[in-house]
C-alpha positions as CSV (number, residue, x, y, z in Angstrom):
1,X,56.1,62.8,70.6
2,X,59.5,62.1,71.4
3,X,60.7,65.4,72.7
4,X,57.1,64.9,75.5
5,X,59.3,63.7,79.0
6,X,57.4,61.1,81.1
7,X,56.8,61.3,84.5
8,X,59.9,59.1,86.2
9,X,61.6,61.0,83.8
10,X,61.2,64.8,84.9
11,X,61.1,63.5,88.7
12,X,64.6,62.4,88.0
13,X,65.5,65.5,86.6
14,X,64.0,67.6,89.3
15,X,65.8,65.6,92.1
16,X,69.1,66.6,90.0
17,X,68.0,69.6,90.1
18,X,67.7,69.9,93.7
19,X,71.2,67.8,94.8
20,X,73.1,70.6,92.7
21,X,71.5,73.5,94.4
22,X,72.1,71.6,98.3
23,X,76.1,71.5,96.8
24,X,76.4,74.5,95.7
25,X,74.4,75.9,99.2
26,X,77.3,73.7,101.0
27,X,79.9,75.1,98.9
28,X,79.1,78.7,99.4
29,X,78.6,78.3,103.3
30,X,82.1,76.5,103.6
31,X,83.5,79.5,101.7
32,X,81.9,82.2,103.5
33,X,84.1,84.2,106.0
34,X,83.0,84.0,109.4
35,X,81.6,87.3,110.3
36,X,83.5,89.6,112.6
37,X,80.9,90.6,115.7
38,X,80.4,94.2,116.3
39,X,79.5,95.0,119.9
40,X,75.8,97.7,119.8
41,X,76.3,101.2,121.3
42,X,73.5,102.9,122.3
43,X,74.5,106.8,121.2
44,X,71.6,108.0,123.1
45,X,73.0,107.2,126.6
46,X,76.6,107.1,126.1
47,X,78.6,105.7,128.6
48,X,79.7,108.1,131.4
49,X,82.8,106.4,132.7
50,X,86.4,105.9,131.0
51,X,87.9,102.1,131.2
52,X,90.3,103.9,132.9
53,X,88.0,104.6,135.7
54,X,86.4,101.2,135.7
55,X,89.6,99.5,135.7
56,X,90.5,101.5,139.2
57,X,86.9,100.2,140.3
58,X,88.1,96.8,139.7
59,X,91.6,97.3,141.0
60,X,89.5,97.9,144.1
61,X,87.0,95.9,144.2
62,X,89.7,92.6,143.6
63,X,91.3,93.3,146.5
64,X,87.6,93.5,148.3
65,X,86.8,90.4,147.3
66,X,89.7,88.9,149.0
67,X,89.9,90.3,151.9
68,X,85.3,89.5,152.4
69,X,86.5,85.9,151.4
70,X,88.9,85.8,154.5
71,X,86.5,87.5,156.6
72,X,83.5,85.4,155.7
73,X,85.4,81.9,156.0
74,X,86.6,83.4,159.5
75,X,83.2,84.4,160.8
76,X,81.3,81.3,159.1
77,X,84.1,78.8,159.7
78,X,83.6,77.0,156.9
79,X,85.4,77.3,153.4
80,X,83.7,80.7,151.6
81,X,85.4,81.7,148.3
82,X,84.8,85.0,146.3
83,X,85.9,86.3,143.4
84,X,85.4,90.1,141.2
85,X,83.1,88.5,138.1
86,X,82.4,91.8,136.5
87,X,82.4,95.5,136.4
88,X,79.8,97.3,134.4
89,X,78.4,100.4,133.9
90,X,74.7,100.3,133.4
91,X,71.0,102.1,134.1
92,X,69.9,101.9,137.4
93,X,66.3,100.1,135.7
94,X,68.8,97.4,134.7
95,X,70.2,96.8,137.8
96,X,66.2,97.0,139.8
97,X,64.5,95.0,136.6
98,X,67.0,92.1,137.4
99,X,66.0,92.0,141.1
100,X,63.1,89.5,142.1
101,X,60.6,90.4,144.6
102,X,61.8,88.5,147.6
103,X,65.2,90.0,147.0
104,X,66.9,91.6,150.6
105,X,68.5,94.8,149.0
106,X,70.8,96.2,151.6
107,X,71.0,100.0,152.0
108,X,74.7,101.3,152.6
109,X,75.5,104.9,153.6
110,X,78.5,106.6,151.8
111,X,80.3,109.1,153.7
112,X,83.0,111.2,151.8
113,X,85.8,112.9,153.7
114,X,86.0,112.9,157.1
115,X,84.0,116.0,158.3
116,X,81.6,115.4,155.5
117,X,77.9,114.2,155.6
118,X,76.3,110.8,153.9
119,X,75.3,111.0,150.4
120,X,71.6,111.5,149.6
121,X,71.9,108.4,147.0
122,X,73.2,105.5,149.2
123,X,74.8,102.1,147.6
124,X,72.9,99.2,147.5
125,X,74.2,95.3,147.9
126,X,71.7,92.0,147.3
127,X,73.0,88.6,147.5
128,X,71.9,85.4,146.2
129,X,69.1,83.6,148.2
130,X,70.8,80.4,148.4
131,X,74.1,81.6,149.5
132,X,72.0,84.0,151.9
133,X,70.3,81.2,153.6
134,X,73.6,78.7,153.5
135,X,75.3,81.7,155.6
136,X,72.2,82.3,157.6
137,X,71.7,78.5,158.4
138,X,75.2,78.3,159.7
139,X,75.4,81.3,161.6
140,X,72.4,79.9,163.3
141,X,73.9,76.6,164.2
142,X,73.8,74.6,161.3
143,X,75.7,72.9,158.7
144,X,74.7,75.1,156.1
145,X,72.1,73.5,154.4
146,X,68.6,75.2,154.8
147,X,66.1,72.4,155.1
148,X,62.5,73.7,153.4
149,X,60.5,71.2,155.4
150,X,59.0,72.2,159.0
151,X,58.7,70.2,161.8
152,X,55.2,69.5,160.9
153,X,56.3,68.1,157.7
154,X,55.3,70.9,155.9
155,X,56.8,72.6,153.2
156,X,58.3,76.8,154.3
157,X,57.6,79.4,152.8
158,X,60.4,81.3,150.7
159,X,60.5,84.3,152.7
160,X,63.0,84.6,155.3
161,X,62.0,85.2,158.9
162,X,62.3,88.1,161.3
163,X,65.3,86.2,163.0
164,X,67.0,85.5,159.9
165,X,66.9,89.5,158.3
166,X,68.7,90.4,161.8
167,X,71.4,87.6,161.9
168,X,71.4,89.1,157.8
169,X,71.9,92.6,158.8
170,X,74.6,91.1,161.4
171,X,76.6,89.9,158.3
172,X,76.2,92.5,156.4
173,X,77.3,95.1,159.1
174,X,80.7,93.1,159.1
175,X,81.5,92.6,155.1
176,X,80.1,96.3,154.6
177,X,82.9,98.4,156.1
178,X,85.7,96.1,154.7
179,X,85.0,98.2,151.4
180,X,86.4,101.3,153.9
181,X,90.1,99.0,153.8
182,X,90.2,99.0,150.1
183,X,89.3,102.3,149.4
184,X,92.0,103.8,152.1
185,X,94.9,103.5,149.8
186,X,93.1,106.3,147.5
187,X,90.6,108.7,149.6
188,X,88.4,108.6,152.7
189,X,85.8,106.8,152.4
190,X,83.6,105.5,155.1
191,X,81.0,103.2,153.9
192,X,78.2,101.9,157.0
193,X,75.1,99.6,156.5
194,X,71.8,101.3,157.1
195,X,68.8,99.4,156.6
196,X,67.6,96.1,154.6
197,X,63.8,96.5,152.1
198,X,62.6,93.6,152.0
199,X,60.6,94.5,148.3
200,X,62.9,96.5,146.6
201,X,60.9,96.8,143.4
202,X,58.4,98.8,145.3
203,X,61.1,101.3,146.5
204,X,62.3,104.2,144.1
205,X,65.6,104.7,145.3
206,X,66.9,106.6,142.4
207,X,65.9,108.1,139.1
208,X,65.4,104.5,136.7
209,X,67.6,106.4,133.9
210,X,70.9,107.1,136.8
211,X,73.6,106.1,135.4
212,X,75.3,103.3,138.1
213,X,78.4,100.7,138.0
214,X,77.2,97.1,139.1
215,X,80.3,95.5,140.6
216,X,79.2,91.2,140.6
217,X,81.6,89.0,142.5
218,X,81.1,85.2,142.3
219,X,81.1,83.0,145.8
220,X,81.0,80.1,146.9
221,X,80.4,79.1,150.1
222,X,81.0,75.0,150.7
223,X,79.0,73.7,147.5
224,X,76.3,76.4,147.4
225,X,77.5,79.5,144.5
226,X,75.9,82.4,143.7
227,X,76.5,86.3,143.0
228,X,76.8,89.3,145.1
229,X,75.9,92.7,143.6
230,X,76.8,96.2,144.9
231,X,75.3,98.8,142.9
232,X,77.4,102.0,143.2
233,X,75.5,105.2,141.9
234,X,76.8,107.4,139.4
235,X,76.9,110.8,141.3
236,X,79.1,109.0,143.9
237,X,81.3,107.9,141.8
238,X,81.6,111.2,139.7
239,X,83.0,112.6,143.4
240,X,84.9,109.4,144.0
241,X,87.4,110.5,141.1
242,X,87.4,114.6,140.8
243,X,88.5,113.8,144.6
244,X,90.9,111.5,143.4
245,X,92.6,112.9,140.8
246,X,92.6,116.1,143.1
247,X,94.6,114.1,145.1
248,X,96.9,112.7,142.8
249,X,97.5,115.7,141.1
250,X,98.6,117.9,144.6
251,X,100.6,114.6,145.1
252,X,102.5,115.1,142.1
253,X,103.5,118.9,142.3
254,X,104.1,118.0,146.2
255,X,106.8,115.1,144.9
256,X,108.1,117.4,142.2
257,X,108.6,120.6,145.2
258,X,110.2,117.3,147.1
259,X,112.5,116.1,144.4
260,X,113.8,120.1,143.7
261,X,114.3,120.3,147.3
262,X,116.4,117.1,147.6
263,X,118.2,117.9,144.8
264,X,119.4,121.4,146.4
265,X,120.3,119.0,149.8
266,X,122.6,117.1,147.6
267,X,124.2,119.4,145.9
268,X,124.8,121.0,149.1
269,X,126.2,118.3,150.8
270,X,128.3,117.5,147.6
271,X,129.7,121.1,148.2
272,X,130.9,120.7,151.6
273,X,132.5,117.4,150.8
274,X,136.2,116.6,150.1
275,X,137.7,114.6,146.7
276,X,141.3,113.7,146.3
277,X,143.1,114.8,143.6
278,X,146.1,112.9,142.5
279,X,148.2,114.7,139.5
280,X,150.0,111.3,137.9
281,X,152.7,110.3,135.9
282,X,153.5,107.3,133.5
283,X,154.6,104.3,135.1
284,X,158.6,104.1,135.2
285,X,161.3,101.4,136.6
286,X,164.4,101.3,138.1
287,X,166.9,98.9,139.4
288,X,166.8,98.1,143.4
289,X,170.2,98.9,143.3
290,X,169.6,102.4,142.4
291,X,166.7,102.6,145.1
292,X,168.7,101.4,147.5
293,X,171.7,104.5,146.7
294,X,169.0,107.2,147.1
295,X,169.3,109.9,149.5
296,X,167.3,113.3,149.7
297,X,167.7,115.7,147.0
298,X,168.4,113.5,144.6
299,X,167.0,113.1,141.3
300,X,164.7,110.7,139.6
301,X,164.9,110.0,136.0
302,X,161.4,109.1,134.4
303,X,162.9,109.1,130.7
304,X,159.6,111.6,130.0
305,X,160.1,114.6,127.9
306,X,159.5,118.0,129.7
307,X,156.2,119.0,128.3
308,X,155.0,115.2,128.4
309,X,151.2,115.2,129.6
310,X,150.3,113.7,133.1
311,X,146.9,111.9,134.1
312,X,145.1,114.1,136.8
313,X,142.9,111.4,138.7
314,X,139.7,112.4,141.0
315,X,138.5,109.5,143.2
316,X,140.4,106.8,141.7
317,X,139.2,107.9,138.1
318,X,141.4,110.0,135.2
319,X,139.4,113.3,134.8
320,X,141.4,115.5,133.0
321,X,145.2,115.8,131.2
322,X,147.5,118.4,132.0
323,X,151.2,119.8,132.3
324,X,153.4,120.7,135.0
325,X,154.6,124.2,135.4
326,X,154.7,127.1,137.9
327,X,151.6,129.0,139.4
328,X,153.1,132.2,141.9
329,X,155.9,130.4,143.0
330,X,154.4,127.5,143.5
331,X,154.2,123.9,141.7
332,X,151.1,123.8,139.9
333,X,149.2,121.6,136.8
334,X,147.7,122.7,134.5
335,X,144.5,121.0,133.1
336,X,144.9,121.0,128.8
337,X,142.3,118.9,128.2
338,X,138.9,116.3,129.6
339,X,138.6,112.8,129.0
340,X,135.6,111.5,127.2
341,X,132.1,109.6,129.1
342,X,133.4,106.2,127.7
343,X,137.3,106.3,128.9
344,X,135.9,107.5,132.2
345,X,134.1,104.2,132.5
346,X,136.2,101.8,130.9
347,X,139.3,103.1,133.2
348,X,136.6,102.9,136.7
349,X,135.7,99.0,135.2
350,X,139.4,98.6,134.3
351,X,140.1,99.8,138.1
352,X,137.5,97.6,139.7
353,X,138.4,94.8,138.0
């Protein structure tokens, strides 16, 4: 009977039991890497545009943002900031299953090239409601906060009124076009509000499985924030950049037939121009006195051996060596040999030193 355990007995050793298995759970979690996060990739719809491309879009789109921030605080005047948050390529059912029902989704007309007509897909913009009505409450006179009680001391409804969609269109029809600034740099582009749905999940404006880039800044206007979204549609953009690197690549053989043509222009003008050529000997002294008994056909005495070699200098600079001698009747020099890159250089710094 004394092998039988009582019962405070296996309690105790249970309890043991379980503090050992907590440690060694506490021990394994403090020794466990971290895992490294892997980012899903959906291989049935790839994605459609390079980070190339998407990095122009935001190249863009930054400078957009700043110039609708200058523009907005100008045409409000009150403090509006706005910033590029993200640029991301998604389905055009993400972009409309994010939208609520009271959402005002602004149609904009894209026009490409100059003699061209509007796109059949058109770009869409929605804005925050809040920042909407702070913007829509000072353009009619307010300070910019948009009170939901009535004058009967009811509470409003949240859908805007007639008057406030047309002071809305009114903004929109200035912040719109700015895009057409941005866009200048690269092609012609002419973007131009067209109309404002008031339920935009009611309205199929493209196929749901379109590929589309959702450009999202961040603003702020006084202390209200919120987003504004401009949905560009994949088949515009697919133009937007065969155009584009059209033009960049007839740029570059047009700067490469420019460069081949300047270099011919200089060469030519280096032909017609005039260098001085100085054939020089070693440095030699004499005494005043026998400067002062020179006359004409006299001699000088450079203590050089006949067939010494002399330093033939082009603009300041030792070129070549060479020896003196006779050329039809003439005095001539003649060039024995080149001196290297590196005493070219060290003589011009010696010489401008």
């Amino acid at each position: 009977m004394g092998d039988v355990l009582t019962q405070s007995q296996i309690d105790a050793l249970l309890s043991s039991v379980q503090e050992s298995g907590k440690f060694e759970n506490a021990q394994a979690e403090k020794t466990e890497t971290p895992k490294q996060k892997y980012r899903k990739y959906n291989f049935h719809t790839p994605k459609k545009f390079t980070k190339d491309r998407l990095k122009l879009l935001r190249s863009v789109y930054e400078n957009y943002a700043r110039l609708i921030s200058s523009h907005l605080t100008s045409l409000l005047r009150i403090g509006c900031e706005v910033e590029l948050f993200e640029v991301e390529e998604q389905r055009y059912y993400e972009f409309n299953n994010a939208l609520a029902d009271d959402n005002l989704l602004a149609f904009i007309d894209v026009q490409l090239g100059e003699n061209e007509e509007s796109e059949e897909e058109p770009a869409l913009m929605v804005m925050t409601d809040t920042v909407m009505y702070t913007m829509l409450d000072r353009m009619l006179g307010g300070s910019g906060k948009r009170s939901t009680i009535d004058s009967d001391g009811e509470e409003q409804g949240g859908a805007p009124t007639d008057i406030e969609i047309a002071v809305y269109e009114t903004i929109l029809q200035h912040i719109a076009p700015i895009m057409n600034d941005v866009w200048q740099n690269y092609l012609f582009i002419n973007f131009k509000y067209h109309k404002m749905e008031s339920n935009p999940n009611l309205i199929q404006v493209m196929p749901i499985d379109e590929i589309v880039v959702i450009v999202t800044f961040n603003i702020t206007v006084m202390d209200t924030a919120g987003q504004i979204s401009v949905c560009l549609p994949g088949g515009i953009l697919e133009t937007i950049f065969r155009k584009f690197e059209q033009v960049a690549f007839v740029g570059t053989r047009r700067k490469e037939s420019q460069t081949s043509k300047e270099k011919e222009n200089i060469l030519k003008g280096i032909e017609n121009s005039i260098l001085e050529v100085k054939a020089e000997f070693e440095q030699s002294t004499i005494l005043l006195e026998e400067l002062y008994s020179m006359n004409v056909g006299d001699y000088l005495n450079l203590n050089l051996p006949k067939d010494s070699e002399i330093n033939i200098n082009i603009g300041g600079k030792p070129w070549f060596k060479g020896q003196l001698g006779a050329y039809k009747e003439h005095v001539a020099v003649k060039l024995t040999a080149m001196y290297k890159e590196q005493q070219i250089k060290s003589a011009g710094g010696e010489g401008n030193e």
